[in-house]
C-alpha positions, 0 to 999 in steps of 0.5 A: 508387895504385888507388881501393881502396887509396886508400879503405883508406889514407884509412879507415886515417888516418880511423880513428887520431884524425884531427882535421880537418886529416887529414880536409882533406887527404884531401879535397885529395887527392880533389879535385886527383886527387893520388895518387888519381884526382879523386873528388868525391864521395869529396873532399866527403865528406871535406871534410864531415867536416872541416867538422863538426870546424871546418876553415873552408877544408873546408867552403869547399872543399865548397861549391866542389866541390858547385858542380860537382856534380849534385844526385845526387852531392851527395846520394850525398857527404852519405850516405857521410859520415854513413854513415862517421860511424856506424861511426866 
């Protein structure tokens, strides 16, 4: 799956009442490149956002995954997740 159909795909689910299990499992999928090529920032964000809906293990995941990260990339997950938030 290309990168722009992957983010459309997960916007689709995103945007039809997806709860924070959705949201978990975009992250897996951005994090393990399964389906899609690994993206950290793209699975950070995901798992932000699952973590702000109560998914436990998301927000576990965010931090492992940030622990690899530089602080740019952090900052850039933590932007597209609000940013994704306001239009959402």
């Amino acid at each position: 799956m290309s990168t722009t159909a992957a983010a459309n795909a997960a916007n689709t689910i995103a945007r039809n009442g997806a709860d924070a299990e959705k949201f978990f499992q975009l992250g897996m999928m951005y994090s393990t490149g399964n389906s899609v090529a690994a993206d950290l920032v793209a699975a950070h964000k995901w798992f932000n956002i699952a973590a702000m809906r109560g998914s436990s293990e998301a927000a576990r995941l965010r931090r492992e995954i940030a622990s690899e990260m530089s602080e740019a990339e952090v900052a850039a997950a933590q932007r597209a997740a609000r940013v994704w938030l306001t239009r959402h």
